[in-house]
Kinemage of the C-alpha trace (Angstrom):
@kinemage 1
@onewidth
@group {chain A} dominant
@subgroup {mainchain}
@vectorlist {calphas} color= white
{ca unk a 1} P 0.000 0.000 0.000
{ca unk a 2} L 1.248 3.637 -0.209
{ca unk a 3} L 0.786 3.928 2.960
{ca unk a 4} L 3.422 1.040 3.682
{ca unk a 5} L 5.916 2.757 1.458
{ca unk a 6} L 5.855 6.069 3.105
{ca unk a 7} L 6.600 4.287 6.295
{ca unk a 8} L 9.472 2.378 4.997
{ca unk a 9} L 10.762 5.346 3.227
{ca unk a 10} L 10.452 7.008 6.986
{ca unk a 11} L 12.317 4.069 9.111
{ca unk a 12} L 14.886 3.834 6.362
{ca unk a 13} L 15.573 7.636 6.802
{ca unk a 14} L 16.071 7.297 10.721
{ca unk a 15} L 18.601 3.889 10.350
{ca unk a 16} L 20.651 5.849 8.195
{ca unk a 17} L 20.618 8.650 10.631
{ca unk a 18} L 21.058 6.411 13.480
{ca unk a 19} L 24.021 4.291 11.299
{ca unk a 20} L 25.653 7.539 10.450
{ca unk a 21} L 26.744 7.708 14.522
{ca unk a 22} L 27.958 11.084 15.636
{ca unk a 23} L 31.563 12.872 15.020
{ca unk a 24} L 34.373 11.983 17.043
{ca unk a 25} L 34.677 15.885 17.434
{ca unk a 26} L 31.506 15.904 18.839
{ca unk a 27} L 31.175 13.005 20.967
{ca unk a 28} L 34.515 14.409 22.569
{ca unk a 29} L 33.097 17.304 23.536
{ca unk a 30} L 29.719 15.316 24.993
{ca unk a 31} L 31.811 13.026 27.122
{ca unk a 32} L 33.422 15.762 28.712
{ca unk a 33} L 30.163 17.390 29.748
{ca unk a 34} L 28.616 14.348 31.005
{ca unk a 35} L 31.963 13.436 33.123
{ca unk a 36} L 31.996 17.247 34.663
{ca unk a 37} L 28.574 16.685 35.810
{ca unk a 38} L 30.013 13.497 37.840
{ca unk a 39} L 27.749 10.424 38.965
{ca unk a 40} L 24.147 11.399 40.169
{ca unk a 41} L 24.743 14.684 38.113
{ca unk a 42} L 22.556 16.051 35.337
{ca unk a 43} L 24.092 16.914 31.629
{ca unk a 44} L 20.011 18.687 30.632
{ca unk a 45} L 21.690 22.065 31.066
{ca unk a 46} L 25.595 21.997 29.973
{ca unk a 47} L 26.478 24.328 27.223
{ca unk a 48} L 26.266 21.788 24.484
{ca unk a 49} L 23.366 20.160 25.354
{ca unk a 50} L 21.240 23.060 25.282
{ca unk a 51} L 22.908 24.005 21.925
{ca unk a 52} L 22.159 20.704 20.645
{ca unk a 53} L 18.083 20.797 21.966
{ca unk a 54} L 16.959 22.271 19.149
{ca unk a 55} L 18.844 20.103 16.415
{ca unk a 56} L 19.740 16.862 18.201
{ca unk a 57} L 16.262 14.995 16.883
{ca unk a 58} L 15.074 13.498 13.271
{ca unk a 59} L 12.280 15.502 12.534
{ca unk a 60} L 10.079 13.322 10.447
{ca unk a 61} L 7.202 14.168 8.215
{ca unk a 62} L 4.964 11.347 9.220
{ca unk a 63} L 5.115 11.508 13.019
{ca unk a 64} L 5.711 14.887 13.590
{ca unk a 65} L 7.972 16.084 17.185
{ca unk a 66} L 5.539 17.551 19.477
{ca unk a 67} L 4.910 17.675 23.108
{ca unk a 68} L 1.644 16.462 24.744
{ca unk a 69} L -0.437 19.673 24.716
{ca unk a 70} L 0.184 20.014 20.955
{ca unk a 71} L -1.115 16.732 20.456
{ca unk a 72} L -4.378 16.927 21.996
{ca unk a 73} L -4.227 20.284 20.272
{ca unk a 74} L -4.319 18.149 17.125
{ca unk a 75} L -7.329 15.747 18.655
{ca unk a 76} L -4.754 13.383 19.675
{ca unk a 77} L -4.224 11.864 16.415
{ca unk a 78} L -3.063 8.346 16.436
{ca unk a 79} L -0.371 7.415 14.585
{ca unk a 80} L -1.870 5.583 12.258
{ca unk a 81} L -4.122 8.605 11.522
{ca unk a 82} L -0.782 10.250 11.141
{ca unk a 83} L 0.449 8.222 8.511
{ca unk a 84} L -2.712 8.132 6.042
{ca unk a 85} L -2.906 11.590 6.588
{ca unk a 86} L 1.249 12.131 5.530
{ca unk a 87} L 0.393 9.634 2.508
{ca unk a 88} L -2.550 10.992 1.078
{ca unk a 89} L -0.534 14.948 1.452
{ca unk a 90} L 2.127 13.131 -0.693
{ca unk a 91} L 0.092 11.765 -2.956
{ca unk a 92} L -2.243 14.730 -3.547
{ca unk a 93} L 1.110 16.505 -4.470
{ca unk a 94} L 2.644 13.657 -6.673
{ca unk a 95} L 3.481 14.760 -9.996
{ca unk a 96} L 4.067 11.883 -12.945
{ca unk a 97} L 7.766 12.211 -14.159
{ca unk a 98} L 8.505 13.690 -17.227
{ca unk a 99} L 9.252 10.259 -18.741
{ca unk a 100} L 5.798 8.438 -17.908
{ca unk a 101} L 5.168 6.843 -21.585
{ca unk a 102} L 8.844 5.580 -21.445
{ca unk a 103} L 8.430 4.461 -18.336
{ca unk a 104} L 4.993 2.321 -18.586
{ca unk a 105} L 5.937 1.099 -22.170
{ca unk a 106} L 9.342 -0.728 -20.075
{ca unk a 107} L 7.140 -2.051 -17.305
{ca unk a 108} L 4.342 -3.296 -20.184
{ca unk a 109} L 7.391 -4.605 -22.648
{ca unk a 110} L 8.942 -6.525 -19.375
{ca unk a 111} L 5.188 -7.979 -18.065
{ca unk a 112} L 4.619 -9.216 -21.630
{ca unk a 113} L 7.841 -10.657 -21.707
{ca unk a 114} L 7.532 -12.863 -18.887
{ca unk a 115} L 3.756 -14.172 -19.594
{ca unk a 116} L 2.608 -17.794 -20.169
């Protein structure tokens, strides 16, 4: 379904995200802070983690990044509401590629090919 595609195309976005891991410039600088604040201590408000609050997440089109109010703001929308809603936005705004004859006479010419 398109609706399965758009969520693949989502996950697939956030593993290579994820896979990409961070900088060894950066994660110097994060071990540092977390060390200073010592065992027990909190890391919320060093200097880099504050700079890094507003950045630090995948923002995806599907599931959106919101807090709790915002989201009974929205009706609490589940996220499978979420998703149809994402798909059919993408779909309404879908344009055919320039090539579309090429295209479906190759998919026609390869189906015909490969019938009994």
């Amino acid at each position: 379904s398109p609706a399965t595609v758009v969520l693949g195309a989502e996950v697939i976005a956030q593993v290579r995200i994820f896979a990409a891991g961070l900088e060894q410039a950066d994660a110097a600088g994060l071990i540092e802070e977390i060390a200073a604040a010592g065992p027990g201590g909190s890391f919320l408000e060093s200097p880099d983690t504050l700079r890094r609050l507003r950045t630090g997440y995948h923002s995806s089109p599907v599931f959106g990044h919101f807090g709790f109010e915002k989201w009974q703001e929205l009706g609490r929308p589940s996220a499978e509401r979420r998703l149809r809603d994402t798909t059919v936005e993408l779909m309404a705004r879908a344009r055919p590629p320039e090539n579309q004859g090429e295209i479906l006479a190759r998919g026609e010419g390869w189906m015909r090919s490969r019938s009994i």
